[in-house]
TIRO-2110 file (N, C-alpha, C; in Angstrom, 1 decimal):
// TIRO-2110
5.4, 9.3, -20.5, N, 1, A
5.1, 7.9, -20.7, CA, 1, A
3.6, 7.8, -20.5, C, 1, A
2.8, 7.0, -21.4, N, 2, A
1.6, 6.5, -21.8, CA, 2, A
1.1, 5.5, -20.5, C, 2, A
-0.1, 5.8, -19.8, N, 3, A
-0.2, 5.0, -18.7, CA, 3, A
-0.6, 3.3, -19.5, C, 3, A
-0.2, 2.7, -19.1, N, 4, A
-1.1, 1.0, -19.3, CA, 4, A
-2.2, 0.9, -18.7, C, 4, A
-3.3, 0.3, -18.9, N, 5, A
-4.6, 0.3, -18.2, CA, 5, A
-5.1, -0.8, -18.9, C, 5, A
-5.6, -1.8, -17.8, N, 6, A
-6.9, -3.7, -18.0, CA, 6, A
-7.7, -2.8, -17.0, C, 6, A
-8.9, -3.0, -17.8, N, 7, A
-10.2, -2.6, -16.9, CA, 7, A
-11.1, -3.8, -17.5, C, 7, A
-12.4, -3.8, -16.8, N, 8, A
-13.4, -4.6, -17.5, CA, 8, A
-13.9, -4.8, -16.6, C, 8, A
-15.5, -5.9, -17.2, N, 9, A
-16.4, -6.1, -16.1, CA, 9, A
-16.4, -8.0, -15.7, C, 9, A
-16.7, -8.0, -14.4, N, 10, A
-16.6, -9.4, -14.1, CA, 10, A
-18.1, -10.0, -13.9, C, 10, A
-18.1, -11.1, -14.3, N, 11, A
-19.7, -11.5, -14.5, CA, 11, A
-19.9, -12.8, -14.4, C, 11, A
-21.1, -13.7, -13.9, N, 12, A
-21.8, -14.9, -13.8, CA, 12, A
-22.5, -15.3, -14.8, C, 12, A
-23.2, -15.9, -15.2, N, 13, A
-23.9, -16.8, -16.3, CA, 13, A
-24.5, -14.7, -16.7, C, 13, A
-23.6, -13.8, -17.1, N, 14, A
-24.1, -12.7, -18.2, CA, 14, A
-24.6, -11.4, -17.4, C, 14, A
-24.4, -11.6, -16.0, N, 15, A
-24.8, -10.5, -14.9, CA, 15, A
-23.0, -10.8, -13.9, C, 15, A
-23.3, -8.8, -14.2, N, 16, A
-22.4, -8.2, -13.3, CA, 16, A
-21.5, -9.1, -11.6, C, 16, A
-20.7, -9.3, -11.3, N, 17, A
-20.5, -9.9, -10.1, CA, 17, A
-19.9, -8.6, -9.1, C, 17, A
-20.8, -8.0, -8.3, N, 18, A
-20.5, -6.6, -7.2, CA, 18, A
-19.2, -7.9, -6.1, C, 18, A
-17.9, -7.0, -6.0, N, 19, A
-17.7, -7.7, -5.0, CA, 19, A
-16.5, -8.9, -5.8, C, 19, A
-16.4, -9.2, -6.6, N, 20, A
-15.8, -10.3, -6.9, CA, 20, A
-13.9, -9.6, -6.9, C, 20, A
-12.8, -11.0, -6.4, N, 21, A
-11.7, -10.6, -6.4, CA, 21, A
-11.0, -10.8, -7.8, C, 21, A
-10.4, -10.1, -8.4, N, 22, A
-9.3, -9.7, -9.7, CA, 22, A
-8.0, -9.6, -9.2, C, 22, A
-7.2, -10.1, -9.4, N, 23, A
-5.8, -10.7, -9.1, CA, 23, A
-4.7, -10.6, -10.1, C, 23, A
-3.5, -9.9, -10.2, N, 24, A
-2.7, -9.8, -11.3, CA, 24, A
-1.7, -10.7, -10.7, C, 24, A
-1.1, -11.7, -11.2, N, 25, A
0.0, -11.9, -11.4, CA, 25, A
1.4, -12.1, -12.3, C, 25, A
2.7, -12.1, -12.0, N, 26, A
3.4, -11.9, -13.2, CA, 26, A
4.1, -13.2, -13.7, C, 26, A
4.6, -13.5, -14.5, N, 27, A
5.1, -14.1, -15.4, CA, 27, A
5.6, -15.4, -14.7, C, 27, A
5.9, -15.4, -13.2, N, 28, A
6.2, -16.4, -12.8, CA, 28, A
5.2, -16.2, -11.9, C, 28, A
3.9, -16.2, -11.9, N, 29, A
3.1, -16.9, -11.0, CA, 29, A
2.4, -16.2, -9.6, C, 29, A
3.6, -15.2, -9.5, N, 30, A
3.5, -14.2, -8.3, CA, 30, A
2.9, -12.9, -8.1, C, 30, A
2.1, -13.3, -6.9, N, 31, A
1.0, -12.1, -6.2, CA, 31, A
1.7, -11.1, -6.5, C, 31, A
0.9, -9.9, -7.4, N, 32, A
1.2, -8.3, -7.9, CA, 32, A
0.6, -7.6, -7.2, C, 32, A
-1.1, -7.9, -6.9, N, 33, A
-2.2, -7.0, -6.9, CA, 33, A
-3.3, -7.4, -7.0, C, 33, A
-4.7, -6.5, -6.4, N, 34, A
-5.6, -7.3, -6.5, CA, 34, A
-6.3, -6.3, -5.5, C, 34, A
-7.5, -6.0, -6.7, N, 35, A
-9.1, -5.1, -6.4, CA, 35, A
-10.0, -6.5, -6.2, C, 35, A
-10.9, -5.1, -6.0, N, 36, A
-12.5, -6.0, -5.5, CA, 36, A
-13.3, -4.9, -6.6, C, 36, A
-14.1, -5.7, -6.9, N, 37, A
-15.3, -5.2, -8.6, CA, 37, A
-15.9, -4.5, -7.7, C, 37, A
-16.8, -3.5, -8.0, N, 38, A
-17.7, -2.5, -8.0, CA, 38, A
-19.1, -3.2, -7.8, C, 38, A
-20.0, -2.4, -7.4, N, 39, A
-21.7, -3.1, -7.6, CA, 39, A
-21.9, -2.9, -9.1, C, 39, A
-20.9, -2.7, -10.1, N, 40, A
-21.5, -2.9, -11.4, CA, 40, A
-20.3, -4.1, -12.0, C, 40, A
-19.5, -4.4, -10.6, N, 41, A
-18.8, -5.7, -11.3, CA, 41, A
-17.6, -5.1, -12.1, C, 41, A
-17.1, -4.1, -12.2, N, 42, A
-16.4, -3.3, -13.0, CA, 42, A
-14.9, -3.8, -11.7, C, 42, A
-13.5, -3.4, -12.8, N, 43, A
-12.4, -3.3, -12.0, CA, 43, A
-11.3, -2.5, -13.1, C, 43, A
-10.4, -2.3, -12.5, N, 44, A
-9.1, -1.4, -13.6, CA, 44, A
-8.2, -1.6, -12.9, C, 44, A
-6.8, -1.9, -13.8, N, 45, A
-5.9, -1.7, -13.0, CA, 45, A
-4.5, -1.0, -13.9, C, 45, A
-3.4, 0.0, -13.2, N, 46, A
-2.5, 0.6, -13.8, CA, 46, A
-1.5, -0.5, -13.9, C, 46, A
-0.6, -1.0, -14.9, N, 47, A
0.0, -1.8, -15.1, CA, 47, A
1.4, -1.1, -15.7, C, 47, A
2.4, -1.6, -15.7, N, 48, A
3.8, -1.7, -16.2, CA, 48, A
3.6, -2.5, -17.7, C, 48, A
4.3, -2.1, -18.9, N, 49, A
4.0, -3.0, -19.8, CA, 49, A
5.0, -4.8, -19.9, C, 49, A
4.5, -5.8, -20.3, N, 50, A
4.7, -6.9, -19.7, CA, 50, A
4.0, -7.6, -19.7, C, 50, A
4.0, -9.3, -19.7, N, 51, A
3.7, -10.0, -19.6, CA, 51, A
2.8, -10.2, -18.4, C, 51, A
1.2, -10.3, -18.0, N, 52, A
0.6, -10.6, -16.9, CA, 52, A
-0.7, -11.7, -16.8, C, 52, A
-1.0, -12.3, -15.9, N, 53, A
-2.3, -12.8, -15.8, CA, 53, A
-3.4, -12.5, -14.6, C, 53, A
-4.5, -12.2, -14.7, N, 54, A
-5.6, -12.0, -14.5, CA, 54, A
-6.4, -13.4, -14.1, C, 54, A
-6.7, -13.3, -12.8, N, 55, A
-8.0, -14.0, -11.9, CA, 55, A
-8.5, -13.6, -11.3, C, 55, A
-9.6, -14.2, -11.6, N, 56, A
-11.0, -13.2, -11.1, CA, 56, A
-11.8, -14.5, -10.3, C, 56, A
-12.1, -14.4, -9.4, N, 57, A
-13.1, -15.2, -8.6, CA, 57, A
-14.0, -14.4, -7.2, C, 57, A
-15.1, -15.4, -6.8, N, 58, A
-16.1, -14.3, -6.2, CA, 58, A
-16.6, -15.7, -5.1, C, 58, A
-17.4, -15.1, -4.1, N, 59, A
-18.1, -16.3, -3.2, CA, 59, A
-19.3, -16.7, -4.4, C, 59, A
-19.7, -18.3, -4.2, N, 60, A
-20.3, -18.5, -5.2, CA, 60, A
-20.2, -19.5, -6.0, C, 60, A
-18.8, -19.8, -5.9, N, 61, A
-18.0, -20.2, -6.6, CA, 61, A
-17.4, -19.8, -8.6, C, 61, A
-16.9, -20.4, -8.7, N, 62, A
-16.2, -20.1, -10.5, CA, 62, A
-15.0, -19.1, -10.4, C, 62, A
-14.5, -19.0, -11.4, N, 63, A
-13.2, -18.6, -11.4, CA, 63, A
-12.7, -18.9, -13.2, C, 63, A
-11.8, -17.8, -12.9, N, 64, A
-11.5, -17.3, -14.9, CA, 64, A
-10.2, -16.8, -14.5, C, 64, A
-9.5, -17.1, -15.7, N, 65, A
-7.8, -16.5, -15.7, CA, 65, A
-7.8, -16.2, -17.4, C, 65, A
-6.9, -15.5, -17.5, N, 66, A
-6.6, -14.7, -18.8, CA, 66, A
-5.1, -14.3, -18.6, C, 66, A
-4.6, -14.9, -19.4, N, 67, A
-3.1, -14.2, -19.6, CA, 67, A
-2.9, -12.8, -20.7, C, 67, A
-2.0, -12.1, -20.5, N, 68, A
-2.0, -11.3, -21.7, CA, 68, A
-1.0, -10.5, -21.9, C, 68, A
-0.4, -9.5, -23.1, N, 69, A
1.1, -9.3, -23.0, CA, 69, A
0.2, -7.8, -23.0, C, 69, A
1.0, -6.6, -22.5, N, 70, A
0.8, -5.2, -22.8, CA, 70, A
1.8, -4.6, -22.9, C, 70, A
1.7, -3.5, -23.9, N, 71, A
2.8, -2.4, -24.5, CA, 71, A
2.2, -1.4, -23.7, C, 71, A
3.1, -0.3, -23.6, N, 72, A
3.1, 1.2, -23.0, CA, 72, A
2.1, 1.3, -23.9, C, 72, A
1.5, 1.9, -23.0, N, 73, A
0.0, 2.9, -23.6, CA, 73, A
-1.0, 2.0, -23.9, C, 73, A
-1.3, 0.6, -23.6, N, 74, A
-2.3, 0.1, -24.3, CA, 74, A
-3.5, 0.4, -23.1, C, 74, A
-4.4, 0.3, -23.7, N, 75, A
-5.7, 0.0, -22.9, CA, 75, A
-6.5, -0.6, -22.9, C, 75, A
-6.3, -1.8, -22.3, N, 76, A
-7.2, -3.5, -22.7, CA, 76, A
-8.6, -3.3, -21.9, C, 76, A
-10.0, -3.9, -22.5, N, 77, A
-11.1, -3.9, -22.3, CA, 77, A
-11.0, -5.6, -21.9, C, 77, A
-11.1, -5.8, -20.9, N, 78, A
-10.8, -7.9, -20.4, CA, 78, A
-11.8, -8.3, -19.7, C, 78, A
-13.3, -8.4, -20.2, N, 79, A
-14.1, -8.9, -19.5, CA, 79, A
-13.9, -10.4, -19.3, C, 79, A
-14.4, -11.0, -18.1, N, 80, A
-14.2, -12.6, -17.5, CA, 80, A
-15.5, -12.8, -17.0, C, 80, A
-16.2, -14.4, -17.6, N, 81, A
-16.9, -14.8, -16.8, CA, 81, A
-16.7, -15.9, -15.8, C, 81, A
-17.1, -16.2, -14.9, N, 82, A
-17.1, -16.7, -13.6, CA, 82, A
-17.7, -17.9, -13.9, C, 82, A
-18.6, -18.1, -15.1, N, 83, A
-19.3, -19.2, -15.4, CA, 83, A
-20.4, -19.0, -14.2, C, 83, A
-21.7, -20.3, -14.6, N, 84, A
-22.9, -19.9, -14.3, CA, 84, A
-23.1, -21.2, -12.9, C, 84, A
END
């Protein structure tokens, strides 16, 4: 079986956010998971294929959500800005 993989970078008005939280939840709304970005803002995560959504927010304030469907084996590039 083909791993699933959302990676990408989290960012402010076009600069990296080190530190920022990324959050998956599923189809009904509910806490899955959830990294902290890298000092280049970067995050990844191994997923089940399925219906999920993605929040990303950071001290600072802003905040971004992205829903999205994944098949076995895909590998989504989902960058989010935080707004500026």
């Amino acid at each position: 079986m083909a791993q699933t993989i959302v990676e990408g970078t989290i960012r402010r008005g076009g600069a990296p956010v080190a530190g920022a939280y990324v959050q998956v939840l599923d189809p009904q709304g509910a806490f899955t998971g959830e990294r902290r970005t890298g000092g280049d803002g970067a995050y990844r995560f191994y997923l089940v294929p399925g219906r999920w959504s993605l929040v990303a927010f950071a001290g600072g304030g802003g905040r971004a959500e992205r829903e999205l469907t994944l098949d076995e084996g895909d590998a989504v590039r989902l960058d989010l800005d935080l707004g500026t």
